[in-house]
N, C-alpha and C positions, 0 to 999 in steps of 0.2 A: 366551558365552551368560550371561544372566541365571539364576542361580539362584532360582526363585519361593521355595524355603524356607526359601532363606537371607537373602531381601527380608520375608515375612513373619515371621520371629521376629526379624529386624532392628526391624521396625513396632512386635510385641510388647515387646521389649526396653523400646521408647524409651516405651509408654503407659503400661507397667509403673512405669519410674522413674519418671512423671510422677504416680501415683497411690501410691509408694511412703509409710511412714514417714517415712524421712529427709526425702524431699520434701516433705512436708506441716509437720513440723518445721522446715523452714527456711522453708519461707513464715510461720508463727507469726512466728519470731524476725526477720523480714523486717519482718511487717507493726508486732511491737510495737514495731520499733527508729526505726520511720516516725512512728509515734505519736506515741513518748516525744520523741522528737526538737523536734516541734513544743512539745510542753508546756514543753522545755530552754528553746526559743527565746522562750515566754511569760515567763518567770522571767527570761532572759538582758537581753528588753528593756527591762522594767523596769526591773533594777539596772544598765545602762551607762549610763543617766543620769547618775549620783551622779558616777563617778569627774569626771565630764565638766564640770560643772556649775560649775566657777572658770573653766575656760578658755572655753565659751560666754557667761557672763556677762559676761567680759571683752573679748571680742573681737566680739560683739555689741552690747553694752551694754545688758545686758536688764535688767528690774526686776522686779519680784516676779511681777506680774501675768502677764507674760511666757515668766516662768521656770515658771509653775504651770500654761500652757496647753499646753508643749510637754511637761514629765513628765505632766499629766493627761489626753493624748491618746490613746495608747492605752487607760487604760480609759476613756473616752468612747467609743472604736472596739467593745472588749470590748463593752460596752452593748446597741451596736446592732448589731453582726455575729453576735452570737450567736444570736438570735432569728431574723434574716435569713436565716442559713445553716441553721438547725434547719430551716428551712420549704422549703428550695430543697435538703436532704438528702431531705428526706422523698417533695418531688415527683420531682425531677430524678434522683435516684439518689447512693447515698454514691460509686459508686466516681471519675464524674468532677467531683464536689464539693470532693473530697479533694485533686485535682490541681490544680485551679482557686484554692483556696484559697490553697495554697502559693505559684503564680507570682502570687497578688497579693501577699504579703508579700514574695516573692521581687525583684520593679521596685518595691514601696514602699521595700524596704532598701535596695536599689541606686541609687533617688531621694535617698539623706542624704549620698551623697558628691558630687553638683553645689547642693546647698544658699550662695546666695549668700553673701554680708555686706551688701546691702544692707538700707532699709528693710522689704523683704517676706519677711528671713530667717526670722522670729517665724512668721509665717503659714504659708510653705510648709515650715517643722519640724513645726509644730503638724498641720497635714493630712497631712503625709505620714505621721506619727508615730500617725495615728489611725486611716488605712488599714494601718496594720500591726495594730494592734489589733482591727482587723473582721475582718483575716483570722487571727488569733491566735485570736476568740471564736469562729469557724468551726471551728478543730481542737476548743472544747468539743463542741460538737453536731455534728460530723461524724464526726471520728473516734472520739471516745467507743461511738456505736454499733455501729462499723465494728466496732472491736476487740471490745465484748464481744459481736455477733453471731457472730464466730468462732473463740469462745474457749473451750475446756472449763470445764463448770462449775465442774470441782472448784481448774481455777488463775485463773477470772476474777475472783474478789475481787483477787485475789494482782497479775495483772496489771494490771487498772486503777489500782488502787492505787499501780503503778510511778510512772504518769505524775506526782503528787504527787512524789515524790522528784526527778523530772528538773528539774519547776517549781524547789521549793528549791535543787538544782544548778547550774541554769542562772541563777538571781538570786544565788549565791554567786561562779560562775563571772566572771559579767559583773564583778562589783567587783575581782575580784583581775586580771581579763583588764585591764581598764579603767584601775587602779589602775598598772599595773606598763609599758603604752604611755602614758599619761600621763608616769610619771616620766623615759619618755626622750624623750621632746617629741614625740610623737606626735601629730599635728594631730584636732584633737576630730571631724571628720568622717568618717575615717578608722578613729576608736574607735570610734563609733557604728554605721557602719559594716560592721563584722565578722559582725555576723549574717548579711550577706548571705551570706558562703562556705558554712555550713550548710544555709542555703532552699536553696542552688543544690545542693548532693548530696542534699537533702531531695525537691526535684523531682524530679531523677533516678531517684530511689530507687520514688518512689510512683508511675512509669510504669510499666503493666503488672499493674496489682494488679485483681484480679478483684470483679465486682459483690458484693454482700450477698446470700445467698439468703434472708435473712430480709426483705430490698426487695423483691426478686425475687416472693417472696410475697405480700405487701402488693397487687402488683400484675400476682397472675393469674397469673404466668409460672413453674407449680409445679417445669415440666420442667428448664428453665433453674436454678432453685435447688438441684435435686437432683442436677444433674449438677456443679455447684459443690461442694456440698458433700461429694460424693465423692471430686472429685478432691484438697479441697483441708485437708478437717477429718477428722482421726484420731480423734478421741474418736466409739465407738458413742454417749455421751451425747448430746452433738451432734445428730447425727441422726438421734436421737428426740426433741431441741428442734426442730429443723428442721419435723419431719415434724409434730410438735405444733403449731407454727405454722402449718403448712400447714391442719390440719385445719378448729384455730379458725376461720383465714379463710374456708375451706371450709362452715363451719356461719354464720360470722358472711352472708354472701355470698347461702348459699340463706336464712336466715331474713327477709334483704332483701327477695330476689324473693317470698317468701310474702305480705310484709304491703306488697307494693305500691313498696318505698322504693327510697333507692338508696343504697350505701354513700358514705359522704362520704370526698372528700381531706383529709390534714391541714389545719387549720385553729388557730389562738391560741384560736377560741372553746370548738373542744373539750375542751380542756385545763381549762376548768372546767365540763363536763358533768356530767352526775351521776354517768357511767361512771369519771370520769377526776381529780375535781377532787381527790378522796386524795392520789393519786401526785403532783399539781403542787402544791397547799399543802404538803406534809410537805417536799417535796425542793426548792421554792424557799425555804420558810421554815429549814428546814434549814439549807443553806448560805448564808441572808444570816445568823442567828445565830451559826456559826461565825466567818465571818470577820470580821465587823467590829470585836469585840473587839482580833483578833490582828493586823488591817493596823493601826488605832489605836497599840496600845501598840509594836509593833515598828519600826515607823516611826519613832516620835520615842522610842524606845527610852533613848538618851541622857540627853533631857531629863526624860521617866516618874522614869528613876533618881536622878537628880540632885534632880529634887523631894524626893525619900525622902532623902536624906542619903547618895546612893552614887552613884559616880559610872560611866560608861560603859564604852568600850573593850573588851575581851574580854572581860571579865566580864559585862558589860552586854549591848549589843547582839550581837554575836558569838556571846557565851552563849547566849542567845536563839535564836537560829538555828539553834545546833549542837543543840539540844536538840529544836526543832523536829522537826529530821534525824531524830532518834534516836527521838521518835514515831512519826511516818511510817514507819523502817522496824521500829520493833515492830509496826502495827500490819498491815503489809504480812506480815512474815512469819506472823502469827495468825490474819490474817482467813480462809482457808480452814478454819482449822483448828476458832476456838473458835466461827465466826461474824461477822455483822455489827451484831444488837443490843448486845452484849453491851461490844462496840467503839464501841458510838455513843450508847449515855445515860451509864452510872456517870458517864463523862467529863463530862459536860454539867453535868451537876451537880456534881461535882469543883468542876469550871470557875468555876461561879456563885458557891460558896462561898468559893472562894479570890478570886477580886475583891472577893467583898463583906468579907471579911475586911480584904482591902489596906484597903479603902475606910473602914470603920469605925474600924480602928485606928489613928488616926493618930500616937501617938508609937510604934509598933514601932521592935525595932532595925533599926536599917538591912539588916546580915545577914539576917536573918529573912524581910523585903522583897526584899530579891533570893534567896531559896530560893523564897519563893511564886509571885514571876514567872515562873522558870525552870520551877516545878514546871507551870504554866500555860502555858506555851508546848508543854511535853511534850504533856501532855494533852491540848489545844487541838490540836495537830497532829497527833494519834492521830486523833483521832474527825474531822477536818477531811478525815480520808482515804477515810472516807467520801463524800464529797459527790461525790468522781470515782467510786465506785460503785455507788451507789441511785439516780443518774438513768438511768444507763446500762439499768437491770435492769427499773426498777417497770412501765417504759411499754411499753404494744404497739410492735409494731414499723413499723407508720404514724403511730405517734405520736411515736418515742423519737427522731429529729430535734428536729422542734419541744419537746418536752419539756424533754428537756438543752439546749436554747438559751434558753430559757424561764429554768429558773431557773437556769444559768451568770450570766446577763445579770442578774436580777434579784439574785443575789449581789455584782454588782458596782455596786450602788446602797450596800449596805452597806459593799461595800469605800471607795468614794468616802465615805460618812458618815464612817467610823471615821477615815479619812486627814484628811478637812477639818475635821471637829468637834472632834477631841480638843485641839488647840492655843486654838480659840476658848472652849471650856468648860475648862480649868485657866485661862485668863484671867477667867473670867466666875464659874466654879461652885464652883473651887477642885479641886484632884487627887483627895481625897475623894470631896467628890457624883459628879466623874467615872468614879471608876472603881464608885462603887452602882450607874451608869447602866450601866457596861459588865456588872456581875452581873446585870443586870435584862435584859439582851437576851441572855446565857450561859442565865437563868433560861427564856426564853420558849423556846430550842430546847430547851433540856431536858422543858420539859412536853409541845412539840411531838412530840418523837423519842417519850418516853416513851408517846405516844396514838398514833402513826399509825408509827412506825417498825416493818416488817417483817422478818422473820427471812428469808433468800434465797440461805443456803449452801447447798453441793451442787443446788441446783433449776434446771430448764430457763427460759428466759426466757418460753416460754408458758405453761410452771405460775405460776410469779411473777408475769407481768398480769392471765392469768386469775381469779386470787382476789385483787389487787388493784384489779382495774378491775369489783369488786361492792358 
């Protein structure tokens, strides 16, 4: 005979564990490992170009023009995926966005190992190289949300924040991955390649993962959000963000039906409404000032140095990089603690100074010039840690798709500037004017941040839109 009490606290047992601590702890650690993963893969694809890029040009026989269509393919992808996919998280839902995104990177990657040699190699690298990038700008504005919807407040600076460190990982990873199948004749399709084996436990990974009850909310569905959020978030904070959210909607909704209207779906137009336009100037202009500087100089890092009278290799570029790291994670480990303004102007202006320093001094000793660079890449990539933060935070949460696609995308106009301009202006302007230029766009986010940058530690993410979307 069946025992019923022994069949009921069987039931309980199993509802129990599924609502426990540890349970809810390992889904965090589940969902941030999903994340960071994708960001790895952003950084990764960029730098397995390099290693590759003698033996493609060789056995292709590409030219310049060539060679610049298939590295600057994914951020042309970045560009437009991110915005694409902010707007199709916001309608569709993050949790099958997230999935979807992946298996498109996952048959774009898996597309570089039947890449011909004939005439239409260039072409079908180049496209297939910028569909991995659409679905690369998709983990900005998809999972960006995802994560900080369900993330205690007091470790969600801390945790999006990670995703920056995976990016510089995964762009260190690639060169040394790259570099070392290279030197054993590793066929370049093959190197290029490799991303694939992560999309494909990346997919896997993110089957199963539960809706956003801050979507969920967005769209009516309170009950559904709440019972998410029970199961799945241990912070009490949490689910008084939750329930905070809920309410907003809840007021936003009836004040609708009072005056006749009707609540609008996400849209690009709202983003610059009067409710909204704060949070998307501060946080696109934001991260196009950060980075355009730091792709510019790191990039051609080498040659920056060598202008100055010193020359690259670990000291140089390497340097560079490693110091990068070392921002990032000072500023990972601080930011819950000191804040997020405090992390995102001094720096700015740091920043500004020390290029216009470079810029104006032109006999410095050589030494000197590379402690300033270095000191600039630190700080550069401190407050650059930001930008995976305050889009995730500022925007409601029918807007916070499109948002963080919005200015991800828009950051990557800068990044394109700082990459393609800096080689033509030390030809044209001289390293000097070039690098005034670079203190002048350091200087603009600095007065940016300085105006419109909000303070967002320990706060629910409907107290933070709330009094930023006034």
């Amino acid at each position: 005979m069946i025992n019923p009490t022994r069949t009921t606290a069987s039931v309980d047992t199993s509802i129990s564990k599924e609502t426990s601590s540890r349970f809810k702890r390992r889904f965090m650690v589940r969902l941030v490992a999903v994340f960071i993963g994708g960001m790895f893969l952003d950084g990764y694809i960029l730098g397995i170009i390099g290693p590759v890029t003698g033996s493609m040009r060789s056995d292709l026989k590409l030219d310049a023009l060539s060679l610049g269509m298939i590295a600057a393919g994914p951020l042309a992808g970045i560009f437009i995926g991110s915005p694409l996919a902010g707007w199709a998280t916001d309608k569709f839902g993050r949790k099958p966005m997230f999935l979807v995104d992946m298996g498109l990177f996952l048959v774009a990657s898996g597309a570089q190992f039947f890449v011909t040699s004939g005439d239409g190699a260039v072409i079908q690298l180049a496209i297939i190289r910028f569909m991995m990038g659409v679905a690369i700008g998709g983990e900005y504005s998809i999972g960006g949300p995802l994560l900080s919807e369900f993330s205690p407040p007091k470790l969600r600076g801390r945790l999006l924040g990670l995703t920056l460190i995976a990016w510089y990982v995964g762009f260190m990873m690639a060169f040394i991955i790259g570099t070392l199948l290279q030197d054993v004749g590793t066929p370049w399709r093959l190197v290029l390649g490799t991303s694939t084996i992560l999309a494909f436990v990346l997919f896997l990974a993110r089957i199963g993962l539960p809706e956003s009850p801050s979507w969920l909310i967005t769209k009516g569905r309170h009950k559904e959000a709440l019972a998410i959020a029970h199961r799945y978030i241990e912070s009490p904070q949490m689910h008084d963000s939750i329930t905070g959210e809920m309410d907003l909607r809840m007021i936003q909704e009836a004040q609708a039906a009072e005056s006749g209207t009707k609540i609008k779906n996400a849209s690009f137009g709202m983003l610059f409404s009067r409710q909204y336009w704060r949070a998307t100037i501060f946080t696109a202009g934001f991260w196009f000032c950060a980075v355009t500087p730091y792709f510019a100089i790191a990039t051609f890092a080498d040659e920056v140095l060598n202008q100055f009278g010193f020359g690259g290799g670990w000291a140089g570029g390497v340097g560079l990089s490693a110091l990068a790291v070392a921002g990032v994670v000072t500023s990972v480990l601080l930011i819950d603690k000191l804040g997020r303004r405090i992390l995102t102007v001094p720096g700015q202006w740091l920043c500004a100074g020390i290029l216009l320093v470079i810029g104006v001094w032109g006999n410095a000793p050589a030494i000197l010039v590379l402690v300033l660079f270095l000191a600039f890449s630190y700080f550069n990539a401190g407050y650059t840690t930001m930008t995976q933060v305050y889009p995730a935070e500022v925007f409601p949460g029918h807007l916070r798709g499109v948002g963080m696609g919005f200015a991800a995308s828009f950051s990557r106009i800068g990044a394109a500037l700082g990459t393609f301009a800096l080689p033509w202006a030390i030809a044209n302007i001289g390293m000097g004017a070039t690098m005034v230029v670079a203190a002048a766009v350091a200087l603009l986010g600095a007065v940016l941040s300085q105006w419109l940058a909000p303070e967002t530690k320990g706060r629910t993410l409907a107290e933070i839109s709330a009094d930023f979307s006034h």
